[in-house]
C-alpha positions as CSV (number, residue, x, y, z in Angstrom):
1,X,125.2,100.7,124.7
2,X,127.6,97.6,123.4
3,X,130.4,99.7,121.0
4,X,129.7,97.9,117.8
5,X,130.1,98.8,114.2
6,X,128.1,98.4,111.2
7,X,128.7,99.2,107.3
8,X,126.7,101.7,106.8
9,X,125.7,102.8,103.3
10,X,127.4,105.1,100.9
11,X,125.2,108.2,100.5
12,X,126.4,108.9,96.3
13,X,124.7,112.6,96.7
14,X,123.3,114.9,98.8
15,X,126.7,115.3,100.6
16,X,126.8,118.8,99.3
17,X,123.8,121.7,97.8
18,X,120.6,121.6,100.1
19,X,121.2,118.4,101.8
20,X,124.3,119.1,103.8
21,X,122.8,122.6,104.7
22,X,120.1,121.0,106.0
23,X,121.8,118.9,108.2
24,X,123.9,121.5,109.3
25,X,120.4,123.8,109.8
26,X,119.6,121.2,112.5
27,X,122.7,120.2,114.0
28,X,123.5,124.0,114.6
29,X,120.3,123.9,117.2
30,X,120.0,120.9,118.8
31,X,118.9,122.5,121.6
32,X,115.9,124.6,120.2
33,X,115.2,121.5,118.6
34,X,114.9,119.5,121.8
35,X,114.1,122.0,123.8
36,X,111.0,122.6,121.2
37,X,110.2,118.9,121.0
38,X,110.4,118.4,124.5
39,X,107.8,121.3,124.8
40,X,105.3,119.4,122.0
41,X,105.2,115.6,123.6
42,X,104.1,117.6,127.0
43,X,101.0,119.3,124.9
44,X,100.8,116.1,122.6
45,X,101.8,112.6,124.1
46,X,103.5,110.3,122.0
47,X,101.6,107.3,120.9
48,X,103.6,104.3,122.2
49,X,105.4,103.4,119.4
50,X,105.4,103.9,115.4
51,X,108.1,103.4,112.3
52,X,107.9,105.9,109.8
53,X,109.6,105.5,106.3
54,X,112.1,108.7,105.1
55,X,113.4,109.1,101.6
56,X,116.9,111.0,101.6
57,X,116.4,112.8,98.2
58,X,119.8,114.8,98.8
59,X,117.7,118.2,98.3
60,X,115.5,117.1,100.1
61,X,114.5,114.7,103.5
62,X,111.2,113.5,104.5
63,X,108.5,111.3,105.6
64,X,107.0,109.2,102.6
65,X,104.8,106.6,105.8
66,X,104.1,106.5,108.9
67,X,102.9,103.3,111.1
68,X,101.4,103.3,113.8
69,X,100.7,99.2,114.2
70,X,104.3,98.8,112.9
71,X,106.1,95.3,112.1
72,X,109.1,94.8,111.6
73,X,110.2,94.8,115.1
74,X,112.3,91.6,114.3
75,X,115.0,94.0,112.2
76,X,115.9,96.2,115.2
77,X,117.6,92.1,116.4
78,X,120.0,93.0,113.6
79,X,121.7,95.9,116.4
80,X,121.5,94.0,119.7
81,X,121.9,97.8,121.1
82,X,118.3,98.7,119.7
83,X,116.8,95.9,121.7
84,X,118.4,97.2,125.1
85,X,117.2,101.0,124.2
86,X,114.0,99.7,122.7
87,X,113.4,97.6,126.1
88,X,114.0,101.2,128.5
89,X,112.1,103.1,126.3
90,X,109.2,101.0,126.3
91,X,109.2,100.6,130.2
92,X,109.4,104.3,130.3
93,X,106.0,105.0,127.4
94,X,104.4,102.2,128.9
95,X,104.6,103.6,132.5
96,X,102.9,106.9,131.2
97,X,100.2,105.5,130.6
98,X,99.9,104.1,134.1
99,X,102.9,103.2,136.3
100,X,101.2,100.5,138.0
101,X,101.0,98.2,134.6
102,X,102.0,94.9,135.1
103,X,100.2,92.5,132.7
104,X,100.1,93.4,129.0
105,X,98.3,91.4,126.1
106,X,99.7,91.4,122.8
107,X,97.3,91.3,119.8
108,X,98.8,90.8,116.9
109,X,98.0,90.5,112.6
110,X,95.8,87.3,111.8
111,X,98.8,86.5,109.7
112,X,98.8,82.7,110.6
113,X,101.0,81.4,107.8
114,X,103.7,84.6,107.5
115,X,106.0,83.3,109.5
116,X,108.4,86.3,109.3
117,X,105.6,88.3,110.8
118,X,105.5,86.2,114.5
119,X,109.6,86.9,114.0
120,X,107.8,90.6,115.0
121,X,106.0,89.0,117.4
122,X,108.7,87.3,119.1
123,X,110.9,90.4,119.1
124,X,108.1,92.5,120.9
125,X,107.8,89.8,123.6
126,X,111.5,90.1,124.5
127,X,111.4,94.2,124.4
128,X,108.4,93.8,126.9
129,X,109.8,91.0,128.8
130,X,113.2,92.6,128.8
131,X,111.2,95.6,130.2
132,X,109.8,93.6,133.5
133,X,106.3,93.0,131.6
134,X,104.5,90.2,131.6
135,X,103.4,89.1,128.1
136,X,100.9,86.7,126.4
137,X,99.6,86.9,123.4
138,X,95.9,87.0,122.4
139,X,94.6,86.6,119.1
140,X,91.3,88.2,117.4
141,X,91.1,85.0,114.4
142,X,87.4,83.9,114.7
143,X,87.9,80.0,114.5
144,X,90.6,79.9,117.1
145,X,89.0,77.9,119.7
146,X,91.9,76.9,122.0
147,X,95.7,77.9,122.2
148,X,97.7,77.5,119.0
149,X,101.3,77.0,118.4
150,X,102.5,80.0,115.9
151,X,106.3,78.6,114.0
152,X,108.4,81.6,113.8
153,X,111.2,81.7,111.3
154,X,114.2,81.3,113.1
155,X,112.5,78.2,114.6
156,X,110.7,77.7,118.0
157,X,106.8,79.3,118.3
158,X,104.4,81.9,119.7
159,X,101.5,80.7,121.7
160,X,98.6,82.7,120.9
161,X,95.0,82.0,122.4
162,X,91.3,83.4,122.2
163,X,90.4,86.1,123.9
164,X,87.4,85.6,126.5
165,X,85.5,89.3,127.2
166,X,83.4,89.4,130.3
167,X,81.6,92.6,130.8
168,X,83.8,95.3,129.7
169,X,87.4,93.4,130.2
170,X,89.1,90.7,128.6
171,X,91.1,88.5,129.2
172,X,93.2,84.7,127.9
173,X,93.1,81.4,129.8
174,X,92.4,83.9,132.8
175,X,95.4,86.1,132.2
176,X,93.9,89.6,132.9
177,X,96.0,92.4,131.6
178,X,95.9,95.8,132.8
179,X,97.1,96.7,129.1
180,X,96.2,95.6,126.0
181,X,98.5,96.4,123.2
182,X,97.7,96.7,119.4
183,X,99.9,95.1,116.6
184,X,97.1,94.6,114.3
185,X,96.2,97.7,112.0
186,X,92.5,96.6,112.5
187,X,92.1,97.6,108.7
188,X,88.6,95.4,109.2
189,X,87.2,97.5,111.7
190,X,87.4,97.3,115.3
191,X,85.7,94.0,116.5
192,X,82.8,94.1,118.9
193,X,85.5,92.3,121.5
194,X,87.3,95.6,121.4
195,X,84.5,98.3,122.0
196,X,83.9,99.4,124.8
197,X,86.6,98.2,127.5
198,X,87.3,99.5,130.8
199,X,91.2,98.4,130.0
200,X,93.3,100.7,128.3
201,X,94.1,99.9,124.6
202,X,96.9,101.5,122.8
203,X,97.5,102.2,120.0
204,X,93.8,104.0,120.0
205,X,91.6,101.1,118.1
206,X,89.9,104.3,116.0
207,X,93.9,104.8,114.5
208,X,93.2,101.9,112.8
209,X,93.7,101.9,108.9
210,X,89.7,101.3,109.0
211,X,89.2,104.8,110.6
212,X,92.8,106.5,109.9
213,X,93.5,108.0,106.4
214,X,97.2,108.6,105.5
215,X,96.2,112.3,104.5
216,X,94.8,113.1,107.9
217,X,98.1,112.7,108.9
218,X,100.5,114.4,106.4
219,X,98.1,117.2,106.7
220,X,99.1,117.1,110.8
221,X,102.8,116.7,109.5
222,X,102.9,119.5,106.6
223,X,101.1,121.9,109.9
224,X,104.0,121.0,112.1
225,X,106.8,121.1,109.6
226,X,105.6,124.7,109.0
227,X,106.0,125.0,112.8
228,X,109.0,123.6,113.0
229,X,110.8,125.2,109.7
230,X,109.9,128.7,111.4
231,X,111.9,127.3,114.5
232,X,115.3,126.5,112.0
233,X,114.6,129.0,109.6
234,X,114.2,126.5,106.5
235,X,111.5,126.4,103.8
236,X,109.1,123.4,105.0
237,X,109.2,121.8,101.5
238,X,112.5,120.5,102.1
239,X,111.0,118.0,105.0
240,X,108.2,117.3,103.8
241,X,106.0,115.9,100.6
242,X,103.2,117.7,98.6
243,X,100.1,115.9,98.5
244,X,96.4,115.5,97.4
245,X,93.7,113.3,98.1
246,X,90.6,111.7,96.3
247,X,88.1,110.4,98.8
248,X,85.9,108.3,95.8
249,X,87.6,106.2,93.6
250,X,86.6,103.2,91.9
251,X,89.7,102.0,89.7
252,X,87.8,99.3,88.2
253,X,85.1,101.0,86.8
254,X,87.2,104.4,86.1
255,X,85.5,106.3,88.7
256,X,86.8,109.7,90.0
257,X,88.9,109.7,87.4
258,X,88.5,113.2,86.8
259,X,89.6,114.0,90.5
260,X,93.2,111.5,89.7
261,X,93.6,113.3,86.8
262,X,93.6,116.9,88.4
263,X,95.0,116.7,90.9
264,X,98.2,114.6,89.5
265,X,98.6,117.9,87.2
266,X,98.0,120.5,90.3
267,X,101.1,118.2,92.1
268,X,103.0,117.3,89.3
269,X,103.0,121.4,88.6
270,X,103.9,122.3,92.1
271,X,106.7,120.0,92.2
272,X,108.2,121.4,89.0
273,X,107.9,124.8,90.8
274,X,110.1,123.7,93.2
275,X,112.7,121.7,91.7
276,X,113.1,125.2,89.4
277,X,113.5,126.8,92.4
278,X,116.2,124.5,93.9
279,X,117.4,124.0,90.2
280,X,116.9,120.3,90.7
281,X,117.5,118.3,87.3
282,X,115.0,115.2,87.9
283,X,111.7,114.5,86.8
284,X,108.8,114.8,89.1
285,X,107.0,112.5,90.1
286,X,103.7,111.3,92.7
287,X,103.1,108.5,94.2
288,X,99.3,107.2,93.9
289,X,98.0,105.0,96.7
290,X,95.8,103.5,99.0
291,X,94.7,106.4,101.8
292,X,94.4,103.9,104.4
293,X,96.5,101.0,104.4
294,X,100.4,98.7,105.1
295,X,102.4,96.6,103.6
296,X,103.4,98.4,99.6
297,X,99.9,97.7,98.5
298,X,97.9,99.3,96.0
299,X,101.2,102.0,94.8
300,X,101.5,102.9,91.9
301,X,104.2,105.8,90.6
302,X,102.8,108.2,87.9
303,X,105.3,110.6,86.0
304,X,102.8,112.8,83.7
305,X,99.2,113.1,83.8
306,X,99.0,110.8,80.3
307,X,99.7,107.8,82.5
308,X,97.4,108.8,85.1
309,X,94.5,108.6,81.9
310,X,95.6,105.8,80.3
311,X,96.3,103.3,83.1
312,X,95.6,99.5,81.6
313,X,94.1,97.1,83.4
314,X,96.8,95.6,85.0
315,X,97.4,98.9,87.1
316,X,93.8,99.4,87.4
317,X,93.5,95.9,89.3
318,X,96.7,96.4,91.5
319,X,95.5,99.5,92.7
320,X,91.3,98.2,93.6
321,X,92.1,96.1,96.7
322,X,94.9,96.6,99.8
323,X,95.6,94.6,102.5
324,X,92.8,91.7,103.1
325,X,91.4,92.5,99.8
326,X,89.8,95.5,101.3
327,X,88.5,97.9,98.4
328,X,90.6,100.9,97.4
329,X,87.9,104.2,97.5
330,X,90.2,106.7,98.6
331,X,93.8,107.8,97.7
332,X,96.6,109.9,98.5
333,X,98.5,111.5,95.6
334,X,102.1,112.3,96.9
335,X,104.9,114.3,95.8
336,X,107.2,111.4,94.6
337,X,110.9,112.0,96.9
338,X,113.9,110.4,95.3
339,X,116.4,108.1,97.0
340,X,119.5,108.8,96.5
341,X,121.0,106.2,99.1
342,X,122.9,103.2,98.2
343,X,124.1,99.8,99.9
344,X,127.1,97.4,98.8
345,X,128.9,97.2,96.1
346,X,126.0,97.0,93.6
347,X,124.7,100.0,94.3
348,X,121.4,98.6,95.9
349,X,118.4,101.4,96.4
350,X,118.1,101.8,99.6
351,X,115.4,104.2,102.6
352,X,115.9,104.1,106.3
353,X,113.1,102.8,108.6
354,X,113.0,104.7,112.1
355,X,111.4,102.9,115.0
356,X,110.6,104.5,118.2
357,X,109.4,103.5,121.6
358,X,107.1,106.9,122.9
359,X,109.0,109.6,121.7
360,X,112.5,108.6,121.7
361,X,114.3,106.9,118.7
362,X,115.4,103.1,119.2
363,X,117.2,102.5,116.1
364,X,115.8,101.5,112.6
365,X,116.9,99.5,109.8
366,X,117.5,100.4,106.0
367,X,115.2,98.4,103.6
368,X,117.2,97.8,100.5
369,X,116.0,96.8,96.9
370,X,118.7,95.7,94.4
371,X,115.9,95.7,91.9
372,X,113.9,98.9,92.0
373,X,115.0,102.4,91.1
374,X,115.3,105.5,92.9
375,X,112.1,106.3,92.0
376,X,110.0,103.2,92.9
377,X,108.8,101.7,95.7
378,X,111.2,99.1,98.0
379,X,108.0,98.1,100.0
380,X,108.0,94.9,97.7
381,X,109.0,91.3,97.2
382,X,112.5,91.1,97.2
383,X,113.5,93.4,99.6
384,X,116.0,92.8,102.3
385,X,117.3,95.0,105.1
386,X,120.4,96.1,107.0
387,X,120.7,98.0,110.5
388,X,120.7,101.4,111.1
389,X,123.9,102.1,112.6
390,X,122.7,105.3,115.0
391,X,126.0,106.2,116.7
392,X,124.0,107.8,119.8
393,X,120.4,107.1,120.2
394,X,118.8,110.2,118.2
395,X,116.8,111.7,121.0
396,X,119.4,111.9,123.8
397,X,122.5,114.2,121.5
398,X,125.4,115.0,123.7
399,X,125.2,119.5,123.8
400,X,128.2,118.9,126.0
401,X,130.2,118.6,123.0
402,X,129.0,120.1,119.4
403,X,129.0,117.7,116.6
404,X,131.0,118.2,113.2
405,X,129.0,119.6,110.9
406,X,131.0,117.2,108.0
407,X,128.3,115.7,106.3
408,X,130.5,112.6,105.8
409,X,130.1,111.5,109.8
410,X,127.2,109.0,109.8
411,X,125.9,110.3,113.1
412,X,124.9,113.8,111.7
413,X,122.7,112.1,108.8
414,X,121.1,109.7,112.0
415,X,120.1,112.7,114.1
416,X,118.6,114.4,110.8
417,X,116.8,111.3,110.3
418,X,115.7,110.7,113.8
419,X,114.6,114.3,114.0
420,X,112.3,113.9,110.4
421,X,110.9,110.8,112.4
422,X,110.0,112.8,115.9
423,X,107.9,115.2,114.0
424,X,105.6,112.5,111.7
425,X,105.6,110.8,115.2
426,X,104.3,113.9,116.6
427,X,101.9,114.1,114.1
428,X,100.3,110.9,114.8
429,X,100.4,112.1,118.4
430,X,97.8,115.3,117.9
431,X,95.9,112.5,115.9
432,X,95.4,111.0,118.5
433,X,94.8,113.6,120.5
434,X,92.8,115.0,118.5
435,X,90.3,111.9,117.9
436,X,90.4,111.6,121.9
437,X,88.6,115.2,122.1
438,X,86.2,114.0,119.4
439,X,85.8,110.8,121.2
């Protein structure tokens, strides 16, 4: 791994109270922890890859998202190192899944004029590549007849091209893969094109945001936090959110309102149990949005339960459509968690990202918002983002020789985060094994 060195950000709290014991909770047993995890991805297989978003709250550390169609593979470029770990640890989760996988095809988002998304593209076509795959790319937009030219940001283009389906495979311009691998969150539905193939798909087409719902999977994460809290001897709340769902809404017309409105008080109530408890001095707070869904849309922060009753209509129409204007009917009401991390000299808001490959950590990035408070939401326009400068990669510590416990050293806070990140990607992993038994 190339020895190179990053600013990293300036953590203003949490280097002392509940945070640092934390850290020194899980640094003290590496080895349980591993040796735990290890145990898990042999009962639960990891999906093949996933980015899940952490808030570092100082008190308090844990998941706020969790991807399982991620983009943003394009940041990990900022850390050449993440591309050479992200390259062996794909080789390795793809060869899992068969070792005798040769030809993989790529479909991505119908994103055709975001040009920063094919960047994502691009950089997942030299991790595979990199890896000893060979990659094309097929796309799943109804009017592409023939191969298209896709401009990438940093100049140059993708080639994407329609994807033919004859009996139960598919195949491009008579490229048959033996793989077919999901960047698109299929928050449409899975396509008839899709249904039914002898060829492995992965991610699992029913993960898609059209069959997935966020509070499926923070109810997997809250059961294994539990789990894994007993393991450390910590109380679960301190890794991961409270939440509540609503499964009909209709923001427009005011519909479910009543179910909003309850259960905002029920978590805004349990929150201020806690922070008593912990003698935390902030206002809680939940996060309202879309169950199912990427990309910030349809969030909305809600401090009291007047604001839940009185949104105006403004609000109301940010939070009736997500992603490709699909309707908002269900939401997830989540404990709001702080960030307490900075960047630079203006003091920018800041959350770590943490990509993995399987079930190992490849690096991440930090998406930073000079414009938004520690209490708002970064996944907007005018964000920017800086690497994550893990010192070791976060699922391979050194036992050899035992860590300082000085909450100062970057890499402590880096194996904290990559360990948050394991367990919401272990999560997604009984998901998925969970909708396989179902299957």
């Amino acid at each position: 791994m190339p020895n190179i060195t990053f600013e990293t950000p300036h953590l203003t709290t949490g280097l002392t109270g509940p945070m640092q014991l934390l850290e020194k909770q899980i640094l003290n047993q590496q080895k349980e922890i591993e040796d735990w995890l290890k145990v898990q991805w042999q009962k639960s297989p990891a999906p093949i890859y996933g980015s899940v978003d952490l808030r570092n709250a100082g008190f308090k550390l844990a998941p706020v998202d969790m991807n399982l169609f991620p983009g943003g593979f394009n940041n990990l470029q900022l850390n050449p190192a993440f591309m050479t770990l992200s390259s062996v640890a794909a080789k390795i989760a793809i060869q899992k899944i068969d070792s005798s996988i040769k030809n993989i095809l790529l479909i991505p988002e119908n994103h055709t004029r975001n040009i920063f998304y094919w960047e994502n593209v691009n950089a997942l076509l030299i991790i595979l590549k990199e890896a000893g795959f060979v990659v094309r790319v097929g796309s799943l937009l109804p009017d592409l007849m023939q191969p298209r030219e896709m401009s990438i940001a940093s100049g140059g283009s993708i080639t994407i091209a329609p994807i033919h389906r004859i009996d139960d495979k598919i195949s491009i311009e008579g490229f048959l893969p033996d793989l077919i691998l999901l960047n698109n969150d299929l928050s449409d539905g899975i396509p008839e094109v899709l249904q039914g193939l002898s060829q492995p798909i992965t991610p699992p087409a029913e993960l898609g945001w059209s069959h997935r719902l966020k509070s499926e999977h923070f109810q997997y994460y809250a059961d294994i936090s539990k789990e894994f809290s007993e393991l450390i001897k910590i109380d679960p709340w301190l890794i991961a959110p409270l939440f509540r769902h609503c499964g009909s809404v209709d923001f427009m017309q005011s519909s479910g309102q009543e179910c909003l409105v309850s259960n905002v008080e029920e978590l805004l109530n349990a929150i201020t149990k806690k922070y008593k408890e912990y003698n935390i001095q902030q206002a809680p707070y939940v996060v309202v949005k879309a169950d199912a869904g990427t990309y910030g849309m349809a969030v909305m922060m809600i401090k009291s339960v007047e604001e839940m009753m009185t949104l105006n209509r403004k609000q109301r129409t940010h939070m009736s459509k997500s992603k490709g204007g699909q309707p908002v009917d269900k939401v997830i009401i989540q404990e709001g968690v702080y960030t307490f991390e900075t960047w630079g000299e203006d003091n920018a808001v800041t959350e770590p990202v943490v990509y993995m490959w399987g079930e190992r950590v490849v690096g991440g990035f930090y998406r930073i918002h000079k414009d938004r408070g520690i209490d708002e939401n970064l996944n907007s326009p005018g964000m920017r983002f800086e690497p994550l400068a893990f010192a070791k990669p976060c699922s391979q510590p050194a036992f050899a020789s035992a860590p300082s416990l000085n909450a100062d050293e970057d890499q402590n806070r880096f194996y904290a985060y990559g360990v948050i990140a394991r367990l919401s990607m272990l999560a997604a992993a009984r998901e998925i094994l969970d909708q396989k038994a179902g299957a």
